[in-house]
C-alpha positions as CSV (number, residue, x, y, z in Angstrom):
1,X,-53.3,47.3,4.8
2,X,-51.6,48.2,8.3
3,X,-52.8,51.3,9.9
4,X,-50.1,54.0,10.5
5,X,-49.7,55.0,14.2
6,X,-51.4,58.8,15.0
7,X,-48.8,61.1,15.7
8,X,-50.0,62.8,18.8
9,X,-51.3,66.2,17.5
10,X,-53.0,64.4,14.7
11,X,-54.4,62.0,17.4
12,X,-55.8,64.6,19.2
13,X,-57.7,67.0,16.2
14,X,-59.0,63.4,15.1
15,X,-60.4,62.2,18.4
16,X,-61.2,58.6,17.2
17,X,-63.1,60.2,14.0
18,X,-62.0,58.6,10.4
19,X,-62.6,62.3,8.9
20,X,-61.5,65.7,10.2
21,X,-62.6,69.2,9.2
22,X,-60.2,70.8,6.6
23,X,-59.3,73.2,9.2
24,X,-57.8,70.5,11.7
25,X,-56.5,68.7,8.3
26,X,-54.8,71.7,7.9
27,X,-53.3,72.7,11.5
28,X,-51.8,69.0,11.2
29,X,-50.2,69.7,8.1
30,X,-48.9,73.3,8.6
31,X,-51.1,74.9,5.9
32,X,-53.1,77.5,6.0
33,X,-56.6,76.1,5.7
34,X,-57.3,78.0,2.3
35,X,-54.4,76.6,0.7
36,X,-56.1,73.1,1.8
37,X,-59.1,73.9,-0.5
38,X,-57.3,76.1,-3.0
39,X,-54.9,72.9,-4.0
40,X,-58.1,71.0,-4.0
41,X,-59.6,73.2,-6.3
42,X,-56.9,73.4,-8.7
43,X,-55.8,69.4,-8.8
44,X,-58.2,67.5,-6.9
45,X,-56.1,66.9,-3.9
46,X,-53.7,68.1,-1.5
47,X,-50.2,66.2,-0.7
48,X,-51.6,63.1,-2.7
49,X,-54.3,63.1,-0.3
50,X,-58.2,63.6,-1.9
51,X,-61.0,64.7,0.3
52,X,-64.3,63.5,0.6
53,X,-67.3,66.3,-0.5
54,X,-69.9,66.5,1.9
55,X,-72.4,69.1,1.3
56,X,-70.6,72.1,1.3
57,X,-67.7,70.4,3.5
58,X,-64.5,69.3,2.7
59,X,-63.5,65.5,5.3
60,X,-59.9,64.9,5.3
61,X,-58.8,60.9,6.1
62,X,-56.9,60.3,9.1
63,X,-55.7,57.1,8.1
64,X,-54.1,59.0,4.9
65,X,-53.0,62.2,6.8
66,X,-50.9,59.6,9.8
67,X,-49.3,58.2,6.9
68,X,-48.3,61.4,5.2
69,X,-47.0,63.2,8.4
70,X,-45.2,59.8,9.3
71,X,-43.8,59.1,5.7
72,X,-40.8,62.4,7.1
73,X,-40.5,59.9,10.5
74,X,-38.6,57.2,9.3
C-alpha cells in the first residue's frame, strides 16, 4: 500500500512517530480533543479512523490521519 505524503502540520505533531497522542490527532484534524474520544466512545472510531488502546491512552495512526486530511487535497 503506498504511503500518503505528511501534510506539513501533521508532519510536524508526528515527528517521525507511527502514533500521536489524541491531543495532536486532534489539533490535525480541527476537533476538539474530547470529541476525539467522545466519537470513540460512542462508535469505535473517529472519521473512519480507529485508535489503538494503550493503557489508559488513546494512539492515533499517522499513516491513516495523512490519508484522511489529504483525501480533501485532490
Amino acid at each position: 500500500m503506498p504511503t500518503e505524503p505528511l501534510p506539513p502540520e501533521l508532519a510536524r505533531a508526528a515527528a517521525g512517530r507511527d502514533y500521536i497522542k489524541t491531543s495532536e490527532f486532534a489539533r490535525a484534524c480541527g476537533i476538539a480533543a474530547q470529541t476525539a474520544r467522545k466519537n470513540v466512545c460512542l462508535s469505535g472510531e473517529c472519521y473512519g479512523i480507529r485508535p489503538t488502546k494503550v493503557g489508559n491512552r488513546l494512539l492515533w495512526p499517522v499513516a491513516e490521519i495523512a490519508a484522511l486530511l489529504n483525501r480533501g487535497r485532490t
